[in-house]
C-alpha positions in Angstrom: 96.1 90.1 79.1 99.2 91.6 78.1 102.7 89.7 78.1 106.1 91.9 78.7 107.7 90.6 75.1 110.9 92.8 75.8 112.7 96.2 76.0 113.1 99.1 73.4 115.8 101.4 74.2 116.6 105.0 74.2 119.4 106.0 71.4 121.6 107.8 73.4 121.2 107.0 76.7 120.5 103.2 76.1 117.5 103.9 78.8 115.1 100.7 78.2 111.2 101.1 77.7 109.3 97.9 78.4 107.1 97.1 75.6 104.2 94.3 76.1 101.6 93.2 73.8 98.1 92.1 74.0 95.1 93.5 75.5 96.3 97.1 77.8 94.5 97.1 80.9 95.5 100.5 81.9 94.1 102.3 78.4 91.0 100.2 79.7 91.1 102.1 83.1 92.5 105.3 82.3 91.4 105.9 78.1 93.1 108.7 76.9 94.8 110.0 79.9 97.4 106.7 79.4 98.2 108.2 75.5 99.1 111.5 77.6 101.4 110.0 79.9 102.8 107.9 77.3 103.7 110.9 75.5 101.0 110.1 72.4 99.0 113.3 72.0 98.0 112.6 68.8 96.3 109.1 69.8 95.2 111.1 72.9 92.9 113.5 71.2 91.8 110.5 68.7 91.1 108.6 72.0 89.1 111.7 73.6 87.0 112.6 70.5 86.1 109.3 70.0 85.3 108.9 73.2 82.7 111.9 73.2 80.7 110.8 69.8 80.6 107.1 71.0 79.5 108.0 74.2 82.6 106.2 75.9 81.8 103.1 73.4 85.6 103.4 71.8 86.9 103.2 75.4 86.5 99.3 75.0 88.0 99.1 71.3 91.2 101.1 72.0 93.0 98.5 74.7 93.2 95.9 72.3 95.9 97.6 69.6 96.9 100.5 72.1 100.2 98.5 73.2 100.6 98.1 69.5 100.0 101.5 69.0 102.9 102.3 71.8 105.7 100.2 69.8 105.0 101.7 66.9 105.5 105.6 68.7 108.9 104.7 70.3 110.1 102.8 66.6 109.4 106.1 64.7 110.5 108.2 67.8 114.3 106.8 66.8 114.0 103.8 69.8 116.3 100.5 69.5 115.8 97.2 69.4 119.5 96.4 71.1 121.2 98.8 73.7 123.8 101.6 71.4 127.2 100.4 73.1 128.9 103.2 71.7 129.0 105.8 73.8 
């Protein structure tokens, strides 16, 4: 089950992005499609190929580092750990 274990937020707007860790129940439900809306299209075609030469068998692997996987996006993609007060 995943636990909400804070917010990551947008450097220049200060806009905050919950992140959560544990097991993701919607990249359970919805596989690759939740990469695409999180904006990870690299993961999302990972997710899909994988998907096709397991025969769906990676859809049950993914969920357990995909919130991981999310953190680490929004850390390289320039997100904060405190809200910028400079503007």
């Amino acid at each position: 089950m995943s636990k909400h274990s804070g917010n990551l937020y947008h450097p220049i707007n200060n806009y905050p992005e919950p992140i959560y860790t544990g097991f993701s129940w919607p990249n359970l439900f919805f596989g690759f499609f939740w990469f695409l809306y999180k904006g990870m299209w690299a993961w999302a075609i990972i997710c899909s190929f994988s998907a096709m030469f397991t025969l769906g068998i990676s859809n049950l692997i993914f969920p357990f580092f995909a919130n991981q996987l999310h953190q680490k996006n929004l850390l390289k993609s320039g997100y904060l750990g405190k809200p910028n007060n400079e503007i």
